[in-house]
C-alpha positions, 0 to 999 in steps of 0.5 A: 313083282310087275316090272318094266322096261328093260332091266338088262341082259337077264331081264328074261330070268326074273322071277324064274327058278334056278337063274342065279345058275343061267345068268349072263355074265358077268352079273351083280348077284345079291343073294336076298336070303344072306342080306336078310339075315344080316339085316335080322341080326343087325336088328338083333344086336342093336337091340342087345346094345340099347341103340338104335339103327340108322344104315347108311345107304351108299352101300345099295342105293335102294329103295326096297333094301331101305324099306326093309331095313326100316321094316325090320326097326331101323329109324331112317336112312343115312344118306352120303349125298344129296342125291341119294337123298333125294331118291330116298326122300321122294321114295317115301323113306323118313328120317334120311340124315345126310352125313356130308355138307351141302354147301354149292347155292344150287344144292342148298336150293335142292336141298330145301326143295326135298325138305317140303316133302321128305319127313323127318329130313336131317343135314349135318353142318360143321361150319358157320358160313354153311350154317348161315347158308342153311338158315337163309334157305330155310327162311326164304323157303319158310320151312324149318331145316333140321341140323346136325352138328358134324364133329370130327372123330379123327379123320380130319374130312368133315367135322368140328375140330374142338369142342369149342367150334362145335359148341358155337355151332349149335348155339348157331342152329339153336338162334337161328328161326328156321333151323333146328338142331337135331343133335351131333354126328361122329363118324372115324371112317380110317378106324373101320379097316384096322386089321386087328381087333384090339387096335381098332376098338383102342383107336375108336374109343380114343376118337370119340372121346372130341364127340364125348366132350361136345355132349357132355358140354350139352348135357351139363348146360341141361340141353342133351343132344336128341341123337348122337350118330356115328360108328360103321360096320366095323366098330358096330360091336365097340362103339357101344362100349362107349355109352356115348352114341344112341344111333348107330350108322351101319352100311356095309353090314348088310352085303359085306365084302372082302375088306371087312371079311379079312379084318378081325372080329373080338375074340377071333370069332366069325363075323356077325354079318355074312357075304351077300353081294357076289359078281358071277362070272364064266370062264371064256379061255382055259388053255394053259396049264395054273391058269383060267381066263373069266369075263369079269375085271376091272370094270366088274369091281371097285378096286380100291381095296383088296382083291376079289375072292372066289366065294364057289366055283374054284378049287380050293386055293385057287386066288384072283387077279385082274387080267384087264378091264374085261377079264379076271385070271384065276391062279390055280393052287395046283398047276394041274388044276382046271375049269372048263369052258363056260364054267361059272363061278362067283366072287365076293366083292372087295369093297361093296359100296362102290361096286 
């Protein structure tokens, strides 16, 4: 496709066959072909499930990925800031559920400015005086705010913490004239990195079990919740099994990284979704013996997680460690083992979302 100004270093290799291996480096790669798999088999398994896919957006931060993420089924975009709602909203993307409060007078007046023009928009909330805030806006904007009640599932962040405090703030959002409820949230972040898998699915469904009585509690009065959203990446195969959520809110499915590359799947099988952000990197010094200097460090990864691994370039064996804010050191397996000068190689990011 046309584009304009100037995007980078590699501005000159769009659209050019073969640049992948002529990139300057070190380069954020994302290999299209793994992310649209990831995407077709997300379609595929919540549709094997009977939910419904609403991804998160923090991991790309993209229009065209959102795009093809709705084109491929999913009802709309979850978003973790009022910015990236903002960027999704005014980019034409429906259904955008912001998943954090908004509770700063300046946001909340941000928030009812996106609210004209972005269709099907979507706040969660779990407090009164942000409820209160939300639907004095909405009436001084004379546009009805669609809220969603956020209830805790064990993280202790945002959410609800009883059934009770949820209960009284839909009934908030149901009195209120300009605000309408739009069902729950339930999101255990701490639960999506639990190494084994067993571990995890016991601790997720034990989680949502705070979320389960607030729709109980509403489908027994006659009023179920139009959509109850939670789950991630790594409970997108256990969730299910509660028959509580009708949306899932996946995100790091569609590049993945290292985190939840290392974590267990069930029954020790692969994962269902495959590594499609890499950082590209050249080795710029190879003068000792188990060891090669790279152009990419600190400053290449979020490094909150694990390490960084090779995905192809190295021998095999060989690990990563950072070397600094500019370089990466690659710790051969063998002391007998090298890479040349200006080899290239990649590395699977260590967690992607903020990358």
């Amino acid at each position: 496709m046309p584009q304009t100004g100037d995007l980078g270093a590699n501005t000159n290799l769009i659209g050019v066959a073969g640049s992948r291996q002529r990139l300057i480096t070190p380069a954020l790669v994302l290999d299209l072909e793994a992310m649209e798999r990831n995407i077709a088999r997300a379609k595929a398994h919540t549709e094997a499930n009977a939910v419904a896919l609403r991804p998160h957006s923090k991991t790309h931060k993209c229009l065209t990925i959102a795009r093809r993420q709705i084109e491929a089924g999913a009802l709309g975009i979850c978003c973790a800031t009022l910015g990236e709602a903002e960027i999704m909203g005014r980019g034409g993307i429906g259904g955008v559920l912001i998943t954090s409060p908004v509770v700063s007078e300046a946001k909340i007046e941000a928030l009812m400015a996106l609210n004209r023009g972005a269709d099907g928009l979507m706040q969660v909330v779990d407090n009164m005086t942000n409820m209160a805030a939300l639907g004095a806006a909405a009436a001084q904007a004379g546009l009805p705010l669609a809220v969603v009640v956020d209830v805790d599932a064990g993280l202790h962040r945002t959410g609800a913490a009883t059934v009770a405090d949820a209960l009284a703030l839909v009934e908030a959002a149901e009195s209120a004239e300009h605000l309408r409820f739009a069902g729950l949230q339930g999101y255990a972040g701490h639960v999506q990195h639990i190494e084994g898998f067993e571990d995890r699915r016991k601790t997720s469904l034990a989680e949502l079990e705070l979320l389960r009585g607030v729709r109980d509690a509403l489908v027994e009065r006659g009023t179920p919740p139009p959509i109850v959203s939670g789950a991630g990446t790594g409970t997108h195969d256990i969730d299910p099994e509660a028959e509580l959520l009708n949306e899932l809110q996946l995100g790091s499915y569609v590049v993945m990284d290292v985190e939840y590359n290392d974590i267990e799947c069930r029954g020790g099988k692969e994962w269902l979704f495959e590594s499609a952000l890499f950082v590209r990197a050249t080795v710029v010094s190879a003068n000792h013996d188990g060891s090669a200097t790279i152009d990419a460090g600190f400053k290449c990864f979020a490094t909150d997680g694990p390490k960084p691994k090779f995905a192809q370039g190295v021998p095999i064996g060989a690990s990563y460690e950072y070397f600094g804010d500019e370089h990466g050191r690659i710790v051969f397996a063998q002391t007998n083992e090298r890479l040349a000068l200006g080899d290239a190689l990649e590395c699977v990011v260590p967690h992607c979302d903020p990358t």
